[in-house]
N, C-alpha and C positions, 0 to 999 in steps of 0.2 A: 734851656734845652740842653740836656746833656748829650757829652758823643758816645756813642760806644766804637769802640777800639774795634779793630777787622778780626774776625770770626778767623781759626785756624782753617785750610782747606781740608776738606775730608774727602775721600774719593767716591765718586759716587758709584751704584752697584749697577751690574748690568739689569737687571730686574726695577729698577726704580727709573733707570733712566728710559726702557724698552717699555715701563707701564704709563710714562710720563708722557711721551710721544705720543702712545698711544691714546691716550684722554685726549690730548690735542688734536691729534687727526680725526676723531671719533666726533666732534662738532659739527663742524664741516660736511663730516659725514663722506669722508675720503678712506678707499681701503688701500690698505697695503701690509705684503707679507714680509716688507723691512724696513721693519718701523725704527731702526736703530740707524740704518745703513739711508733712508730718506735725504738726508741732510748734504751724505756724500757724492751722489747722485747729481743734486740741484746745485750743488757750488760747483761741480764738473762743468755741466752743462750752460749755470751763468756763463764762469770762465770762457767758457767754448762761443757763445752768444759774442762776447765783445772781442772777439778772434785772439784768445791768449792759445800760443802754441801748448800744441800737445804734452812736448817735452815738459812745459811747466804745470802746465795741469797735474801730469803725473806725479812731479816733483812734489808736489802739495801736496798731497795726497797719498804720497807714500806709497803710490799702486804702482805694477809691472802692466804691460804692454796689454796682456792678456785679459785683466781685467779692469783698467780704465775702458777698453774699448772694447770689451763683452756685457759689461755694468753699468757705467757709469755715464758714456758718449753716446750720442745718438749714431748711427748709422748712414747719416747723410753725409756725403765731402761736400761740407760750407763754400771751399773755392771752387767748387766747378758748378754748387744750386745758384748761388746768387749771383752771379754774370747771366745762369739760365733766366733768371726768373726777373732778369732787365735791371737790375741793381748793379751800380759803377764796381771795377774792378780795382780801380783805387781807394784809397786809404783804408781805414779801419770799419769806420762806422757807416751807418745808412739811415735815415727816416722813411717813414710810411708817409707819403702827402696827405692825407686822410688824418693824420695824427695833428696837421698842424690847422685843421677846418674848425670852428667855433660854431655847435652847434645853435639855433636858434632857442633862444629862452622858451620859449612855447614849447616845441619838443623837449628840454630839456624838465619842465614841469610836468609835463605827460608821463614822462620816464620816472623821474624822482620827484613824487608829489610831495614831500617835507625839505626837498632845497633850500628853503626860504626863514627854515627853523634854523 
């Protein structure tokens, strides 16, 4: 087996990469009017999920004030939902109890009738 050597990078165009996205969202069958800008949105909003401050969020991301948190952030303050909605006010992280249930094999062939392939 021969190797080939690493391809020079080329940069890629904003039209190949906004038409590339878009085939991928288009399976699924997910719309959206930025299909370039998708990507920057979801890694915000991870970030924001596993509680990484703002300041660094934006630092990634290269964004000002105005638009991490008009674009990119959801509109809920995380520390004052989740004390509401009875989740500990310490540490970082949380589980759903429900997440750690092991549904019963029955239901779960009910649900996904090729499981077992």
């Amino acid at each position: 087996m021969k190797i080939q050597p690493p391809r020079q990078a080329q940069e890629w165009s904003y039209s190949s990469h906004r038409e590339s996205i878009g085939k991928a969202l288009s399976s699924p069958v997910i719309r959206s009017n930025k299909k370039t800008h998708t990507n920057c949105g979801s890694s915000a909003r991870m970030a924001s999920n596993v509680c990484a401050n703002v300041d660094q969020i934006r630092r990634q991301g290269r964004w000002n004030n105005a638009t991490i948190n008009g674009a990119y952030l959801t509109n809920f303050p995380r520390e004052l939902v989740q004390p509401m909605a009875g989740f500990p006010t310490y540490g970082r992280f949380f589980y759903l109890a429900r997440a750690a249930l092991n549904a019963p094999t029955s239901l779960c062939k009910k649900l996904f009738p090729a499981i077992g392939e």
